[in-house]
N, CA, C and O atoms as a printed pandas DataFrame, in Angstrom:
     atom_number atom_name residue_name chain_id  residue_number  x_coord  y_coord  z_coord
0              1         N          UNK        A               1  239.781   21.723  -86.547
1              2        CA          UNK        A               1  238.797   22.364  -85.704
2              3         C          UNK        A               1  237.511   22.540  -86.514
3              4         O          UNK        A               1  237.450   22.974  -87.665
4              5         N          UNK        A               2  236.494   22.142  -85.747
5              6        CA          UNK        A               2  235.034   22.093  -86.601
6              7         C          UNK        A               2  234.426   23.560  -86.595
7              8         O          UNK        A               2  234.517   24.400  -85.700
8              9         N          UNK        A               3  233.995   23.622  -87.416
9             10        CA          UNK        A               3  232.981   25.089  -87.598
10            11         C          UNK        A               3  231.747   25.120  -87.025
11            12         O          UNK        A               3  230.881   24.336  -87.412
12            13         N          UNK        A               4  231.403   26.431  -85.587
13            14        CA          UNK        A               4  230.031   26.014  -85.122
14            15         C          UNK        A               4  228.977   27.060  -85.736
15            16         O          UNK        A               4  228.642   28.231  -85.553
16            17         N          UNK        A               5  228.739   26.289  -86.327
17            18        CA          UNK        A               5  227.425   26.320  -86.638
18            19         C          UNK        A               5  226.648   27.220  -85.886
19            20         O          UNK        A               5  226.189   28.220  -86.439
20            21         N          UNK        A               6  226.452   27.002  -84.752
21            22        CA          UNK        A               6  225.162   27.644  -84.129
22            23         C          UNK        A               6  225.814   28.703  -83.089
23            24         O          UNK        A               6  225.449   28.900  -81.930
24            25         N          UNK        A               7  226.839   29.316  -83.769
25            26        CA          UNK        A               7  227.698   30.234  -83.057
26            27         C          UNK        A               7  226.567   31.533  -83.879
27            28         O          UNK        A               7  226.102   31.388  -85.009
28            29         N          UNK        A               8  226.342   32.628  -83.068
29            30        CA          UNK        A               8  225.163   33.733  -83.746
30            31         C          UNK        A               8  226.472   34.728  -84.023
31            32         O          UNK        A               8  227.497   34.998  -83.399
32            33         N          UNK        A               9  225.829   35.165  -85.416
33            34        CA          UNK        A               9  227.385   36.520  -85.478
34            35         C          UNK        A               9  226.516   38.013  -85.507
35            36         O          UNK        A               9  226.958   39.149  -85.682
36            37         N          UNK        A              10  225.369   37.637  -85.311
37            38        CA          UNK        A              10  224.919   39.430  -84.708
38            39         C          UNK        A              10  225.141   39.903  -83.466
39            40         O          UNK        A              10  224.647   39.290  -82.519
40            41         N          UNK        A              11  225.835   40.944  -83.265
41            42        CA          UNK        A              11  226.233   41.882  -82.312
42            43         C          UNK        A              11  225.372   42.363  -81.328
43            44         O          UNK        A              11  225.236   42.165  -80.120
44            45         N          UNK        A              12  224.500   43.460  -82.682
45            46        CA          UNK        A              12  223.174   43.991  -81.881
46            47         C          UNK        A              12  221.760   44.122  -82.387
47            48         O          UNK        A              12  221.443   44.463  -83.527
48            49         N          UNK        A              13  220.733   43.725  -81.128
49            50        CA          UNK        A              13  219.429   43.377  -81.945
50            51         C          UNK        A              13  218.321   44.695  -81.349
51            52         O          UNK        A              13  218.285   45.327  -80.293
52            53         N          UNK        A              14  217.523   44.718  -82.547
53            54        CA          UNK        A              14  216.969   46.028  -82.346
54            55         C          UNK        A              14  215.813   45.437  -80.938
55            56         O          UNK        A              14  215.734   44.262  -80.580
56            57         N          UNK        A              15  215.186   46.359  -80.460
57            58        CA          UNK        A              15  213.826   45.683  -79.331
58            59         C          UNK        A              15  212.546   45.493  -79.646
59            60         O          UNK        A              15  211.599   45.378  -78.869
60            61         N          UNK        A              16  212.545   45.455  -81.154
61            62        CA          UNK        A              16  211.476   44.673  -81.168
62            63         C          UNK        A              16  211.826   43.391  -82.114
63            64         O          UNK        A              16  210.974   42.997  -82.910
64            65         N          UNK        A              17  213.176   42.704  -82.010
65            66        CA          UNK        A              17  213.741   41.326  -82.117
66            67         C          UNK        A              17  213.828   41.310  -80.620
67            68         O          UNK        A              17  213.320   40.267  -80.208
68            69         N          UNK        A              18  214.115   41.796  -79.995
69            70        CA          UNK        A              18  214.481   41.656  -78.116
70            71         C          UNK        A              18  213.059   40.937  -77.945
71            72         O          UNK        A              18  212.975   39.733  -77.701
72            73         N          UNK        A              19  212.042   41.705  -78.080
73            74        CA          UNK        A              19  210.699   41.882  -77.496
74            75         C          UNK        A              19  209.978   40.575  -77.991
75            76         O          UNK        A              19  209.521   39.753  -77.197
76            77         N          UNK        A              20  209.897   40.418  -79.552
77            78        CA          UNK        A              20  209.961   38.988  -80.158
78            79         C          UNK        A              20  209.907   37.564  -79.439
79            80         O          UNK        A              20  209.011   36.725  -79.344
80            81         N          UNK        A              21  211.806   37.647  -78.758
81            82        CA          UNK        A              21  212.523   36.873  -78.477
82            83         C          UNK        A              21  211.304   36.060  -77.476
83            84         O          UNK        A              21  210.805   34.940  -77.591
84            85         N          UNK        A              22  211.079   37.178  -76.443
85            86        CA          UNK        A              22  210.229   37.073  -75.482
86            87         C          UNK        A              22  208.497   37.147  -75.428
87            88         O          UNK        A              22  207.777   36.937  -74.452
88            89         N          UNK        A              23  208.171   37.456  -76.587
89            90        CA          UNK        A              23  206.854   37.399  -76.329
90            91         C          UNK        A              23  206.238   38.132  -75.758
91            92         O          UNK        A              23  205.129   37.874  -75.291
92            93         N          UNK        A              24  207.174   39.862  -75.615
93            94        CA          UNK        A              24  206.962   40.659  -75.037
94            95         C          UNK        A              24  206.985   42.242  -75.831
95            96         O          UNK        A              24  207.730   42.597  -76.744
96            97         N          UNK        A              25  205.947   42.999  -75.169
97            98        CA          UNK        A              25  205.678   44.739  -75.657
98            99         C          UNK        A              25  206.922   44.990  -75.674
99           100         O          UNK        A              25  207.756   44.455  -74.944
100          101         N          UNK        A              26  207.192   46.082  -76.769
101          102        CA          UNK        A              26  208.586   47.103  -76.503
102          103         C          UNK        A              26  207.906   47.994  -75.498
103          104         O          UNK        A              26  208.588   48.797  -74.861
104          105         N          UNK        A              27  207.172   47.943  -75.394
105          106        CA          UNK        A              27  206.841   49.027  -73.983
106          107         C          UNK        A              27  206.904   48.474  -72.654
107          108         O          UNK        A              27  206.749   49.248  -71.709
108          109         N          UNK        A              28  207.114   47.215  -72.434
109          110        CA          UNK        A              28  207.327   46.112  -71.560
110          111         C          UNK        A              28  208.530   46.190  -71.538
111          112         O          UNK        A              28  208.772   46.969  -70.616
112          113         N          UNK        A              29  209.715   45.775  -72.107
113          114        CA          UNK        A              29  211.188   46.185  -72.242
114          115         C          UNK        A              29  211.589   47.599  -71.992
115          116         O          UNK        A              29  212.633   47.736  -71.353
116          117         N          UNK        A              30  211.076   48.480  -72.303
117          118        CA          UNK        A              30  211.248   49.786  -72.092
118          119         C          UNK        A              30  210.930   50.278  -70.382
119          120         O          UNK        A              30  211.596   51.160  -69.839
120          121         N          UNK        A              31  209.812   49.541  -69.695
121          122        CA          UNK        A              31  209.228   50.120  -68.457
122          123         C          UNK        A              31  210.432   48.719  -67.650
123          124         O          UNK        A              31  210.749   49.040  -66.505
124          125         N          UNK        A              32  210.922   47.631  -68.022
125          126        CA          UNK        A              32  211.986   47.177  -67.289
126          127         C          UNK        A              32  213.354   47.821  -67.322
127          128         O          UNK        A              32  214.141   47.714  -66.382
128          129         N          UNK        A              33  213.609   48.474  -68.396
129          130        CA          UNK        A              33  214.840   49.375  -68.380
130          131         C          UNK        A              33  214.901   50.348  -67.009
131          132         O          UNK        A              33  215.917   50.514  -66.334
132          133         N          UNK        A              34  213.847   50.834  -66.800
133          134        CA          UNK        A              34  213.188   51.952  -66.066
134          135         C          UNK        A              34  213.524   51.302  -64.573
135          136         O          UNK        A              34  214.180   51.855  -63.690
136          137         N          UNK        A              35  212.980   50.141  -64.523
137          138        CA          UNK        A              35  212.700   49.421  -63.152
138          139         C          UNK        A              35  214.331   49.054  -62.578
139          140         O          UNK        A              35  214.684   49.265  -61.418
140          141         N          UNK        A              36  215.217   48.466  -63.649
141          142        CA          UNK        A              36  216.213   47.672  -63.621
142          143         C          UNK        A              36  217.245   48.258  -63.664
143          144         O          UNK        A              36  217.377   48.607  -64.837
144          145         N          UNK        A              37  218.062   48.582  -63.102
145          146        CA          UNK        A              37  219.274   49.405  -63.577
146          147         C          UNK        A              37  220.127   48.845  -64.325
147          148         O          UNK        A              37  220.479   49.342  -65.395
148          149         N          UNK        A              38  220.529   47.849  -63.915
149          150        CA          UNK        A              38  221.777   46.844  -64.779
150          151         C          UNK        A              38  220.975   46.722  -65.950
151          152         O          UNK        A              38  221.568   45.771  -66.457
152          153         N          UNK        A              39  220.063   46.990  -66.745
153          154        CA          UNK        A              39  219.495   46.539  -68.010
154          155         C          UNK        A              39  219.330   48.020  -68.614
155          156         O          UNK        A              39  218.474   48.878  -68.397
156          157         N          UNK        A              40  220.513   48.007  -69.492
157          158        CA          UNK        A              40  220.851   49.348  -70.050
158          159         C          UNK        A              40  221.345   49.391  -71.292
159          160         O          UNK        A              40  222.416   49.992  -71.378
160          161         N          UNK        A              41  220.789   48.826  -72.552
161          162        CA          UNK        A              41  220.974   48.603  -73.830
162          163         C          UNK        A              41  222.119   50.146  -74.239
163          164         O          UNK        A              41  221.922   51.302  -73.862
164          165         N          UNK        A              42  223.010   49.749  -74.901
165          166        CA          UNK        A              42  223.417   51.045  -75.705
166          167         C          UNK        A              42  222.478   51.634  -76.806
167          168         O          UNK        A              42  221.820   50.959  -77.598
168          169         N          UNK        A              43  222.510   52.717  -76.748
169          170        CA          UNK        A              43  221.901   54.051  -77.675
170          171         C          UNK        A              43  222.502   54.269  -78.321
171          172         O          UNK        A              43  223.701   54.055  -78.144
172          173         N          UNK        A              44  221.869   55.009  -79.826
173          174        CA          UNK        A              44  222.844   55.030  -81.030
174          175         C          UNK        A              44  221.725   56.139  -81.585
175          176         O          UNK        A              44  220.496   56.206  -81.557
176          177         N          UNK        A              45  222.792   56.961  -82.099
177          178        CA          UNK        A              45  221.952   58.383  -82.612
178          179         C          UNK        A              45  221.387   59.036  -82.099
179          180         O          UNK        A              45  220.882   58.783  -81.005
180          181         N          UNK        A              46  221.204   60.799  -83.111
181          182        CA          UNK        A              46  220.129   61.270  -82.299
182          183         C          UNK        A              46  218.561   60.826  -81.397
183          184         O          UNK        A              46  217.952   61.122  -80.369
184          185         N          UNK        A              47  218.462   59.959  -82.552
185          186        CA          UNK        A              47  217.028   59.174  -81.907
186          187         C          UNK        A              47  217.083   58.315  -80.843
187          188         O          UNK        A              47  216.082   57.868  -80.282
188          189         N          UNK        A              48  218.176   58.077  -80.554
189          190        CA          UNK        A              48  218.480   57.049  -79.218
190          191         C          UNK        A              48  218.056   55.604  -79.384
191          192         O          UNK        A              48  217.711   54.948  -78.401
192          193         N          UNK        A              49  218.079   54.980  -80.883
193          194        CA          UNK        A              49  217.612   53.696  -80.964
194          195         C          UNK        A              49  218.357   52.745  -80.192
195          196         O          UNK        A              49  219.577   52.645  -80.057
196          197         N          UNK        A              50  217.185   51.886  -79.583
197          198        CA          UNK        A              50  218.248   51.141  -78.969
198          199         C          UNK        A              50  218.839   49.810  -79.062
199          200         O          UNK        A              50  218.243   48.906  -79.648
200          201         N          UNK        A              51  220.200   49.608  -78.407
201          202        CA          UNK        A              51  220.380   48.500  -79.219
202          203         C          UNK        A              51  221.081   46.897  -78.387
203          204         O          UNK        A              51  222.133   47.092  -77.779
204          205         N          UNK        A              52  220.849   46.275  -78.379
205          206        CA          UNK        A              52  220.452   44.756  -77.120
206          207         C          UNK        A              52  221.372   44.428  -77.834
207          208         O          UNK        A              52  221.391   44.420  -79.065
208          209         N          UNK        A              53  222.730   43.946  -76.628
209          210        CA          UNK        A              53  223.704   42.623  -77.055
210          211         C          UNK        A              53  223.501   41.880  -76.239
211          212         O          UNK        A              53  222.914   42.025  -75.167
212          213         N          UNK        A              54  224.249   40.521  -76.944
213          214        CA          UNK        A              54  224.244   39.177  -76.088
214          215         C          UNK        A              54  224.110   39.583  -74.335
215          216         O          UNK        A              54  223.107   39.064  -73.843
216          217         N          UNK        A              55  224.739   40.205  -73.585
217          218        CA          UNK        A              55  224.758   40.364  -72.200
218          219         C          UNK        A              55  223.364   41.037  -71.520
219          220         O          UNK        A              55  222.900   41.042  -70.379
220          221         N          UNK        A              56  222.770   41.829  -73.336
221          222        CA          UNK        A              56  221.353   42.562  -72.528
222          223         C          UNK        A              56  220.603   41.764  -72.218
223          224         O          UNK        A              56  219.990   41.618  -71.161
224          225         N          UNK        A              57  220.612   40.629  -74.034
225          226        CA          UNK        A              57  219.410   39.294  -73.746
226          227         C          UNK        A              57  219.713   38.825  -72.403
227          228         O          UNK        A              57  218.993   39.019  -71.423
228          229         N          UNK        A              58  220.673   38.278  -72.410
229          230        CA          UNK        A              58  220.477   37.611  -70.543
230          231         C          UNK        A              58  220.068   38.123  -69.754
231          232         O          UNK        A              58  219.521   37.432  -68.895
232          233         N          UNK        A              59  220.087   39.745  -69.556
233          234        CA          UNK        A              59  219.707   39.899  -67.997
234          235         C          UNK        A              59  217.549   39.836  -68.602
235          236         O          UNK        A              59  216.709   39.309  -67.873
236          237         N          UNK        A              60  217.237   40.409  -69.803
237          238        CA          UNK        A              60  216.280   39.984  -70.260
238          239         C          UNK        A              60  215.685   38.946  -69.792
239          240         O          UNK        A              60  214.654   39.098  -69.138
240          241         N          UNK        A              61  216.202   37.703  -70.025
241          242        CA          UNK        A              61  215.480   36.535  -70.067
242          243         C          UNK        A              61  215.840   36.237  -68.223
243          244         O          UNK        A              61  215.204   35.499  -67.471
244          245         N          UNK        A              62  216.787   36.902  -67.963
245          246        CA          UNK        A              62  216.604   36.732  -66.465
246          247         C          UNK        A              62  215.292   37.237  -65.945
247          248         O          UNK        A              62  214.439   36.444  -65.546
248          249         N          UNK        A              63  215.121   38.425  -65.939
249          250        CA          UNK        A              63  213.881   39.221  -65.602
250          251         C          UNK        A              63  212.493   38.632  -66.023
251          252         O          UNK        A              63  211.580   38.248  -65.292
252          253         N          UNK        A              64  212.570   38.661  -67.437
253          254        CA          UNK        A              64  211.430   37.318  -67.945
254          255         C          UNK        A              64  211.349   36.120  -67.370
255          256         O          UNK        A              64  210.211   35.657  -67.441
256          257         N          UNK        A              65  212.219   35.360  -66.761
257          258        CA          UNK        A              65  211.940   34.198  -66.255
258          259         C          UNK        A              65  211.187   34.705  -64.541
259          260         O          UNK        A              65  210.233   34.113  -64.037
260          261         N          UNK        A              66  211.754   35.649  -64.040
261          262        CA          UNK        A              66  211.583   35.828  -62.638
262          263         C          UNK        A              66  209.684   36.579  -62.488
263          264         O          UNK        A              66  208.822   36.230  -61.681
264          265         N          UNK        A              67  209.597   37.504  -63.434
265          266        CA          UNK        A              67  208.606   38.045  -63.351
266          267         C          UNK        A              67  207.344   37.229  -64.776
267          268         O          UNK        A              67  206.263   36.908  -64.282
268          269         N          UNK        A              68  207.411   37.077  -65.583
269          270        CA          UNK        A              68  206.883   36.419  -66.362
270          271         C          UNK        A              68  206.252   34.978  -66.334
271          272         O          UNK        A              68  205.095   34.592  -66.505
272          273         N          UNK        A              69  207.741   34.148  -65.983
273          274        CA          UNK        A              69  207.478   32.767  -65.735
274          275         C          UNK        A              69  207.174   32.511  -64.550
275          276         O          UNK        A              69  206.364   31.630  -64.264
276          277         N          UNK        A              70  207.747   33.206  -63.726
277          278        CA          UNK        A              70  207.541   32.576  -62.114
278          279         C          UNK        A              70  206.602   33.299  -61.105
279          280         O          UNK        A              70  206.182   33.114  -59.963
280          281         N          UNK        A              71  206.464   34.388  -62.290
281          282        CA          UNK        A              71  205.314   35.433  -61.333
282          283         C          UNK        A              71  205.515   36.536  -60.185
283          284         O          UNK        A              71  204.544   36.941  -59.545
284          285         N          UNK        A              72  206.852   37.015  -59.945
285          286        CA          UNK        A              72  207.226   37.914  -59.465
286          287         C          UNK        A              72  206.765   39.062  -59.583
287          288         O          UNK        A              72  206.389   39.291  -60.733
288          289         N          UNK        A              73  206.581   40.221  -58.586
289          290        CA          UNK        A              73  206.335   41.246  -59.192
290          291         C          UNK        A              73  207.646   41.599  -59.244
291          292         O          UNK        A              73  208.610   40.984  -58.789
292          293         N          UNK        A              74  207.609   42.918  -59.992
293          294        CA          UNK        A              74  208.470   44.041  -59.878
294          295         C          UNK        A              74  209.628   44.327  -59.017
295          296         O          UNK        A              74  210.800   44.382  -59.387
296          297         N          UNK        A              75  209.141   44.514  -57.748
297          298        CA          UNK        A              75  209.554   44.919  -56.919
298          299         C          UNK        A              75  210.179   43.779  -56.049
299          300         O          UNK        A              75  211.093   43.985  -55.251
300          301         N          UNK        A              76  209.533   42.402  -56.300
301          302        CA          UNK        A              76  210.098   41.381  -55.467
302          303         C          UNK        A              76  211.721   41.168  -56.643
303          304         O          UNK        A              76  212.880   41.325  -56.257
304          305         N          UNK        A              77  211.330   40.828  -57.909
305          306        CA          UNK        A              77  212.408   40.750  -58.720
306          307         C          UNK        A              77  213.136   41.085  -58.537
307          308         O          UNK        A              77  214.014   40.236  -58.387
308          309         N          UNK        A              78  213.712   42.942  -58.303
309          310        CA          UNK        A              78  214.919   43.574  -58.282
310          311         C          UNK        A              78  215.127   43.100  -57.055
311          312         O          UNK        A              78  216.277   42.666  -57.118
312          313         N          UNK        A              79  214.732   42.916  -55.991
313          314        CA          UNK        A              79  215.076   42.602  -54.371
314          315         C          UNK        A              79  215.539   41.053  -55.266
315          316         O          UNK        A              79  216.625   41.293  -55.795
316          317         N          UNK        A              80  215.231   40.046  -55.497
317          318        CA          UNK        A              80  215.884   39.086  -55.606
318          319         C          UNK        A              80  216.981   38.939  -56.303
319          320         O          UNK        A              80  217.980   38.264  -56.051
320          321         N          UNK        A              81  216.690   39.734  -57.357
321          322        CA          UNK        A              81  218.094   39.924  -58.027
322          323         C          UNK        A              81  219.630   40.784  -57.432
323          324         O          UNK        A              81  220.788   40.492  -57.728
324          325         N          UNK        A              82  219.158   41.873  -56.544
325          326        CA          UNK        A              82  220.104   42.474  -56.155
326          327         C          UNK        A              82  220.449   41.418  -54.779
327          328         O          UNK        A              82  221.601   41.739  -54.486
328          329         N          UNK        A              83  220.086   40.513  -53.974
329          330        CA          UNK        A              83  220.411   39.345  -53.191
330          331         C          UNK        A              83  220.783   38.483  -53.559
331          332         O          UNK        A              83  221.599   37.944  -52.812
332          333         N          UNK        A              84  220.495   37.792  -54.835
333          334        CA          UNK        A              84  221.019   36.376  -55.221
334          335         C          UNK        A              84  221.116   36.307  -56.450
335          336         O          UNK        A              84  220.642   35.257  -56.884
336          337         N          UNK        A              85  221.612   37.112  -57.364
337          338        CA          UNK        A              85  221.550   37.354  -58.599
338          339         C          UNK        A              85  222.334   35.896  -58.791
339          340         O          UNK        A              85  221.719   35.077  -59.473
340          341         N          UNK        A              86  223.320   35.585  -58.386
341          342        CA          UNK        A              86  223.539   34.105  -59.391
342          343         C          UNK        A              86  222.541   33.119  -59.077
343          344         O          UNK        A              86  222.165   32.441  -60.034
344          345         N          UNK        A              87  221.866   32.811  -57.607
345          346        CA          UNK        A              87  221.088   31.747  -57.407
346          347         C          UNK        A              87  219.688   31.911  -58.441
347          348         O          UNK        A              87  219.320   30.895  -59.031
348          349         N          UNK        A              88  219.140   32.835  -58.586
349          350        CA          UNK        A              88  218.163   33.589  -59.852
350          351         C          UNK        A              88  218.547   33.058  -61.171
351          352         O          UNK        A              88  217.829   32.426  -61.945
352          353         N          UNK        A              89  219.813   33.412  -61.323
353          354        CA          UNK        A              89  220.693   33.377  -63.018
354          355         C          UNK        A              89  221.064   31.434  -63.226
355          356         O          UNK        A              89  220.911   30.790  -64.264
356          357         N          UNK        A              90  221.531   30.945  -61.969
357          358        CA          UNK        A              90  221.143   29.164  -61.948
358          359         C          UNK        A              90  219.724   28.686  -62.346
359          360         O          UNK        A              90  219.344   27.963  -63.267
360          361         N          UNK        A              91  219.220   29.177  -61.582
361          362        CA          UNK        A              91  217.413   28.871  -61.707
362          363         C          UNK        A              91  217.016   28.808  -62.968
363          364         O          UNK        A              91  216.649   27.799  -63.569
364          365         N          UNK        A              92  217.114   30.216  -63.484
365          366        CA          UNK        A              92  216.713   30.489  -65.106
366          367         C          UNK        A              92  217.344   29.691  -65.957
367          368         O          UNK        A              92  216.748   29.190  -66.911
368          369         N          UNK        A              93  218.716   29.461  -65.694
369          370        CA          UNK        A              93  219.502   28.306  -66.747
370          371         C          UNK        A              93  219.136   26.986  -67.038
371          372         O          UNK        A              93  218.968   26.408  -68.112
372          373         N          UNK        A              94  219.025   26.541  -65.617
373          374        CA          UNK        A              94  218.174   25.456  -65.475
374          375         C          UNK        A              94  216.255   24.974  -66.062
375          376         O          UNK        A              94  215.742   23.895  -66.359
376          377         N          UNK        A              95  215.777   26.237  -66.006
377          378        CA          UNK        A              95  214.577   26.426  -66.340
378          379         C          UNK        A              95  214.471   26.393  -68.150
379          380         O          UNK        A              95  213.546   25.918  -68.809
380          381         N          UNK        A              96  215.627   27.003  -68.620
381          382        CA          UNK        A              96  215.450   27.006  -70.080
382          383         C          UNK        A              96  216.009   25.777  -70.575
383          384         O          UNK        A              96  215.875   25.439  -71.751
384          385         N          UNK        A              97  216.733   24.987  -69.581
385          386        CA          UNK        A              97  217.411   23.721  -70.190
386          387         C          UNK        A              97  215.937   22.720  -70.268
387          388         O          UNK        A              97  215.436   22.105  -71.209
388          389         N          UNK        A              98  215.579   22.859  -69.016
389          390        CA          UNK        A              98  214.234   21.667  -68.910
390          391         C          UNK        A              98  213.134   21.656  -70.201
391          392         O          UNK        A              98  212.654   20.725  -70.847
392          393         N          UNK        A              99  212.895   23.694  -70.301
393          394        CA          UNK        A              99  212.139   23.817  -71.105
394          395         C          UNK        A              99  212.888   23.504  -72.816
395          396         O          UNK        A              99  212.203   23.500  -73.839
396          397         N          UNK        A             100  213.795   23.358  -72.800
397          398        CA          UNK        A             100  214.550   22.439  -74.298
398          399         C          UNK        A             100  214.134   21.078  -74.405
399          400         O          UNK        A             100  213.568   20.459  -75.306
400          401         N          UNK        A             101  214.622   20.703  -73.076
401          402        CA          UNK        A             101  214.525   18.908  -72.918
402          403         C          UNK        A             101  212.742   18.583  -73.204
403          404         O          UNK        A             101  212.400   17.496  -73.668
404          405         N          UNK        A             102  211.714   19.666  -72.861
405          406        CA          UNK        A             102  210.586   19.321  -73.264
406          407         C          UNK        A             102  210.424   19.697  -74.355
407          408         O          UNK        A             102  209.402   19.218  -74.846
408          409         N          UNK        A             103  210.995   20.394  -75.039
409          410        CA          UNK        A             103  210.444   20.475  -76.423
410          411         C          UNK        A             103  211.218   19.195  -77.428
411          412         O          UNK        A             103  210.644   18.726  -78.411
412          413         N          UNK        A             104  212.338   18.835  -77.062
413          414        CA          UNK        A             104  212.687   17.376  -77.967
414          415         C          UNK        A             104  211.835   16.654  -77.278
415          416         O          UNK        A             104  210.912   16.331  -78.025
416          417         N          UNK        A             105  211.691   16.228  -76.174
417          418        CA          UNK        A             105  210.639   15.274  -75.653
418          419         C          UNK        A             105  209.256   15.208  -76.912
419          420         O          UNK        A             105  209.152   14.286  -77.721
420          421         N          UNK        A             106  208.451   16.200  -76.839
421          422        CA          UNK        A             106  207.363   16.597  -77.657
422          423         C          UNK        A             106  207.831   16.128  -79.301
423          424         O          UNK        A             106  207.065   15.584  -80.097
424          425         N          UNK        A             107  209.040   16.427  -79.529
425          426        CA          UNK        A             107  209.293   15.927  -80.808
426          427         C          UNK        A             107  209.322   14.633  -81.407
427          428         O          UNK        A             107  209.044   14.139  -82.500
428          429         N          UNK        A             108  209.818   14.212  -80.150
429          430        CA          UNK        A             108  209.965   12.765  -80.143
430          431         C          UNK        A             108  208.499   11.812  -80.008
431          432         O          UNK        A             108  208.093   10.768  -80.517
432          433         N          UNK        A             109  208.147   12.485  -79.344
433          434        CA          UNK        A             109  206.470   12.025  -78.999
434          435         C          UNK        A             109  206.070   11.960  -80.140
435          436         O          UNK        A             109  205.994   10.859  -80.686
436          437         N          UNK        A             110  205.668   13.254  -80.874
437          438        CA          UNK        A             110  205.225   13.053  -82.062
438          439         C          UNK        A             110  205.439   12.222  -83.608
439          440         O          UNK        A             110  204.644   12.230  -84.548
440          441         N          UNK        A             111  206.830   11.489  -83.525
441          442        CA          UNK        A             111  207.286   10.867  -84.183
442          443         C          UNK        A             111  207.048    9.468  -84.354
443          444         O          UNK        A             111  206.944    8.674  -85.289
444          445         N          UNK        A             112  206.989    9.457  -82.769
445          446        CA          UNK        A             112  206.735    8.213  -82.105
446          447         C          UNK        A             112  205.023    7.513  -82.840
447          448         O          UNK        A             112  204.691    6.395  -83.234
448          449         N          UNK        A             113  204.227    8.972  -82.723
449          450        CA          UNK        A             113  202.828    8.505  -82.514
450          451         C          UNK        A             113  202.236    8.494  -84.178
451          452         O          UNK        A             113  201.056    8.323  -84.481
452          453         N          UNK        A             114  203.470    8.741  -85.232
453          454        CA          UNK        A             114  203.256    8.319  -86.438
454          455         C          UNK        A             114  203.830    7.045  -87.399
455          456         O          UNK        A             114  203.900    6.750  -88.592
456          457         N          UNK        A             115  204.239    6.423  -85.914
457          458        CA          UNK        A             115  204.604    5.022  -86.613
458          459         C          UNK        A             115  203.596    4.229  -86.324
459          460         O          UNK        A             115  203.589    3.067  -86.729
């Protein structure tokens, strides 16, 4: 059995690696917590730091794709999500695959245009 490699062994990421990820304010992550119910990072300590696992990033990059990429507001988002949360969660999958396939594309381009 092969060893994967690109298996991630961090658990939990603080929000401003969340925020990073995305290109987004921790105060932007923080006012979607607010908006979103299902997006509910666990808290740790008195200070309540908070802390994003694998299942938070997704609904994350769900929300980011719906309101960010596609231009949703707010309010249309949670209505779409609480109606079609998998047809939303297809969309986005699909959307980050294409946006892969263009970035090797681009790689390739550029390789191309130094021979």
């Amino acid at each position: 059995m092969a060893l994967n490699l690109k298996k991630n062994f961090k658990l939990y990421y603080s929000i401003r690696e969340v925020a990073e990820m995305f290109d987004l304010n921790e105060s932007t992550l923080r006012y979607w917590e607010q908006e979103f119910s299902f997006l509910r990072p666990k808290t740790s300590g008195p200070a309540k730091i908070r802390q994003y696992q694998e299942k938070d990033i997704e609904q994350v990059r769900l929300i980011h794709n719906l309101v960010k990429v596609r231009g949703f507001k707010i309010s249309a988002a949670r209505e779409m999500l609480q109606k079609n949360r998998q047809g939303a969660q297809t969309k986005a999958d699909a959307l980050q695959m294409l946006i892969g396939v263009r970035e090797e594309l681009e790689k390739l381009k550029s390789h191309l245009d130094m021979l």
